[in-house]
C-alpha positions as CSV (number, residue, x, y, z in Angstrom):
1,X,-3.3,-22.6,-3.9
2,X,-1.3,-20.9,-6.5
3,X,0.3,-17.6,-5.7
4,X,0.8,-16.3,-9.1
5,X,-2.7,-16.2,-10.3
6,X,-2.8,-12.0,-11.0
7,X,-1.9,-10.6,-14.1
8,X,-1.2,-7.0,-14.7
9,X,-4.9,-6.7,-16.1
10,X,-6.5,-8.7,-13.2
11,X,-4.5,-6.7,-10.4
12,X,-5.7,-3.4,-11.4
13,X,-9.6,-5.0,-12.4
14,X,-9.3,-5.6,-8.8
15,X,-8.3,-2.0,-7.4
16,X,-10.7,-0.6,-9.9
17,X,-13.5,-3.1,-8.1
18,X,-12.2,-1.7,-4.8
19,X,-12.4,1.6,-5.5
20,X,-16.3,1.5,-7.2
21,X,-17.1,-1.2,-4.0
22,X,-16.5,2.1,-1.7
23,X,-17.6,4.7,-4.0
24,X,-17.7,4.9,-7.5
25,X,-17.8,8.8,-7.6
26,X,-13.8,8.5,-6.9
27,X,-13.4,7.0,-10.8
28,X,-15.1,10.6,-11.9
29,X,-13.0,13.3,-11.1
30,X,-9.2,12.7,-10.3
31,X,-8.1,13.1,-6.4
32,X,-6.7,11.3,-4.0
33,X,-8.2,7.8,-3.0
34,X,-9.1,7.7,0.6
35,X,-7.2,4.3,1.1
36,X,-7.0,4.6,4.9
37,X,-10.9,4.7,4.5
38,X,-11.5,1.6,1.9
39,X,-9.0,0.0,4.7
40,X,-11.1,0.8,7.8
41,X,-14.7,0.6,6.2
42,X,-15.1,-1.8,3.3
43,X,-12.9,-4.3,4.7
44,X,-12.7,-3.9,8.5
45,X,-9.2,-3.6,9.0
46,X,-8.0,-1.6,12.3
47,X,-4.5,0.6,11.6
48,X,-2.1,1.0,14.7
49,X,1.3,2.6,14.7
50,X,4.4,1.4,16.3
51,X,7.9,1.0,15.9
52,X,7.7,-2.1,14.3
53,X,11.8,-2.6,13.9
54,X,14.8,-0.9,15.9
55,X,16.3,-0.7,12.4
56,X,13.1,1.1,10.3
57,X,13.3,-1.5,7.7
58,X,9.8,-3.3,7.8
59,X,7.4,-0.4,7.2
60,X,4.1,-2.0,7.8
61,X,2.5,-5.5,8.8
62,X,-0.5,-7.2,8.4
63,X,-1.6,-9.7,11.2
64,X,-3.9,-12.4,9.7
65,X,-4.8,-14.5,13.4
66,X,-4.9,-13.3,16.4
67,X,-1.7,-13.6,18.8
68,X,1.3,-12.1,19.4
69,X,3.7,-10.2,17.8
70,X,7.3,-8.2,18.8
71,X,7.6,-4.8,18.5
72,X,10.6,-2.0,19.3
73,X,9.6,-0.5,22.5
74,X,11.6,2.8,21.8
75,X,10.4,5.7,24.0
76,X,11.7,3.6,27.3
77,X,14.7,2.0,25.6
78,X,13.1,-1.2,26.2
79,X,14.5,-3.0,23.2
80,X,12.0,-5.5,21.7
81,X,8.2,-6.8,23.7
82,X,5.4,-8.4,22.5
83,X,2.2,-7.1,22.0
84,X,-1.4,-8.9,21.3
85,X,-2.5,-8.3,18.1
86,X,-5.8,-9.6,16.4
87,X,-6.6,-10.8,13.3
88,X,-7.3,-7.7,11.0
89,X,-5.0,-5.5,12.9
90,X,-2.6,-3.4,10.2
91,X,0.6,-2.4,11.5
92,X,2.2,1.1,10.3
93,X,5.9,2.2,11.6
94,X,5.5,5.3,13.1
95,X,7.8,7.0,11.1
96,X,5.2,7.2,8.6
97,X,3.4,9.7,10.6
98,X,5.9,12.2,9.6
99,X,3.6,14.7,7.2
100,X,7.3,14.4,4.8
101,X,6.3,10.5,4.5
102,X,2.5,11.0,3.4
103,X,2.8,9.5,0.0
104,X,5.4,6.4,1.6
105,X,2.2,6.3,4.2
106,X,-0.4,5.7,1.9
107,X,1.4,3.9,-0.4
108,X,2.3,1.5,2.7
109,X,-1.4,1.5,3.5
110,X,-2.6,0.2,0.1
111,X,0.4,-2.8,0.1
112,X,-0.7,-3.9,2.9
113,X,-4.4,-3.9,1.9
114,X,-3.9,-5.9,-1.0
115,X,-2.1,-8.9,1.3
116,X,-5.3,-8.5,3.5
117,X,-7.3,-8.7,-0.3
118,X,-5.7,-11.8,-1.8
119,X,-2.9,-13.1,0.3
120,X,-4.9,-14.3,3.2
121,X,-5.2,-18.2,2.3
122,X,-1.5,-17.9,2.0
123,X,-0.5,-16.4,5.4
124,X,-3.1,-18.3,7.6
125,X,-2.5,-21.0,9.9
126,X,1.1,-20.1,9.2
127,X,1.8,-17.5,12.5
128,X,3.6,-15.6,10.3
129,X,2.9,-11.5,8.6
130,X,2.9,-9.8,5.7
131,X,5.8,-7.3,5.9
132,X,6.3,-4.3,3.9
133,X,9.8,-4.2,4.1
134,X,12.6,-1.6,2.7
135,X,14.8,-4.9,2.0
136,X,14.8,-7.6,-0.2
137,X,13.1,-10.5,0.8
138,X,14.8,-13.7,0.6
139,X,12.1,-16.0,-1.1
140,X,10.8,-16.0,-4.6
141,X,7.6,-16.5,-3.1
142,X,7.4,-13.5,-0.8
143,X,9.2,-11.6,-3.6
144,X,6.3,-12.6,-6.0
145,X,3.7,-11.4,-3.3
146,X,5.5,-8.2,-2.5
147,X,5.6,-7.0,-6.4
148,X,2.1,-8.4,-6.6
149,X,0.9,-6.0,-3.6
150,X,3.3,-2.8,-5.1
151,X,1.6,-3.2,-8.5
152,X,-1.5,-3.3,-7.2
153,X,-1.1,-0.3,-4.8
154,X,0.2,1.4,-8.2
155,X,-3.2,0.9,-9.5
156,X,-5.1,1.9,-6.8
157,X,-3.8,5.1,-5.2
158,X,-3.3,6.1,-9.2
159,X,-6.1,4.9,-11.3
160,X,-5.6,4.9,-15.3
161,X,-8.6,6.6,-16.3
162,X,-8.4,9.2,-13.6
163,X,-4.3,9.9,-13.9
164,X,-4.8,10.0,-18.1
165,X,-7.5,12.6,-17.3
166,X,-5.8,14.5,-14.8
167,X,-2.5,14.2,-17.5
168,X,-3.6,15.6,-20.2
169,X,-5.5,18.6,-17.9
170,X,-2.8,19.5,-16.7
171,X,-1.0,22.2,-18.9
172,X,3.2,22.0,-18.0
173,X,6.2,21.2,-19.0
174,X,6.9,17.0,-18.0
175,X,9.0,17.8,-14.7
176,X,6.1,20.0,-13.7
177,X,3.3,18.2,-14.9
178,X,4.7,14.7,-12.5
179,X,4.7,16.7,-9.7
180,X,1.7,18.1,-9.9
181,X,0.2,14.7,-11.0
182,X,2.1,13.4,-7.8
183,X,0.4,16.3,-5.4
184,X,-2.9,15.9,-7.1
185,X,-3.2,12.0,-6.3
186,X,-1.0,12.1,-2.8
187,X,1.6,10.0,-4.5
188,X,5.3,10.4,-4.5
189,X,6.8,11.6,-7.2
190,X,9.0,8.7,-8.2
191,X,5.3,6.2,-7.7
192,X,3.9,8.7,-10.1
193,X,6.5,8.9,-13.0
194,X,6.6,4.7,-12.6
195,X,3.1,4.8,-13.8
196,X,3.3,7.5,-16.0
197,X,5.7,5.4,-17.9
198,X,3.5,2.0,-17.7
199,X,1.2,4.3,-19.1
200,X,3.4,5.2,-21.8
201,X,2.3,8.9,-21.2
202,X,6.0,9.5,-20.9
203,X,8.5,8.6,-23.3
């Protein structure tokens, strides 16, 4: 199977898919999308939160078989333990609860759900995850599937007609208008001037 089969144009075909699959009101007036929900409903996926490293670098993982899988044990000092985990079974780092990290958190979210979307042929029958990490990969390959599930994510939490809509409603000066843009959509403010400028809203 090839793992370079998305294209800018099919990745966010698919989020747009995703979004009108759970409910196609979402595409008529700008707001956040409910991305925990598309996980949990439309596709069955089940999020937990641990601490997945001692270190905070892998920020969420998604199991694709059932089995085990190490975790940081950190209230009891414990160090690393394994923990069963089925098939399904999103992993979130529980720093993400922090109400600081919401956009990080649901950007996380819709990473993951995209390796859950198209990366599942890849990953199974391998015993290994999908990992959201904060560092650089080593492979081209899970490089290539990493920027595949960011761009994607872009698309989803931030869809074009909605953000261009939303854009030219809002009535500030740039700085002001991104981060409203940014607290309209639940984004962070750096996700939302990325697309703003794929967009070429901002010059």
């Amino acid at each position: 199977m090839s793992i370079y089969p998305y294209t800018v144009s099919a990745l966010e075909t698919i989020a747009r898919k995703t979004i009108l699959e759970y409910d196609p009101y979402l595409l008529v007036n700008p707001a956040p999308i409910p991305v925990e929900d598309i996980m949990e409903k439309l596709y069955g996926l089940t999020i937990e939160f641990q601490y997945i490293r001692n270190n905070g670098r892998v920020l969420g993982e998604t199991v694709f078989e059932d089995g085990m899988l190490p975790i940081y044990e950190r209230k009891n000092n414990e160090g690393y333990k394994l923990i069963p985990v089925k098939a399904g079974t999103v992993l979130i780092d529980v720093s993400l609860l922090n109400c600081q990290s919401s956009g990080r958190f649901r950007w996380t979210c819709g990473h993951e759900l995209f390796h859950w979307i198209a990366h599942k042929e890849h990953y199974t029958g391998t015993g290994e995850v999908a990992a959201m990490t904060t560092a650089a990969r080593g492979s081209s390959t899970d490089k290539a599937l990493e920027r595949q599930a960011d761009r994607f994510c872009g698309y989803l939490l931030m869809p074009k007609g909605m953000v261009k809509k939303a854009y030219y409603r809002i009535h500030q000066q740039t700085n002001e208008k991104i981060s409203a843009l940014a607290n309209l959509f639940a984004v962070s403010r750096q996700a939302m001037e990325i697309r703003l400028t794929d967009m070429r809203l901002l010059m």
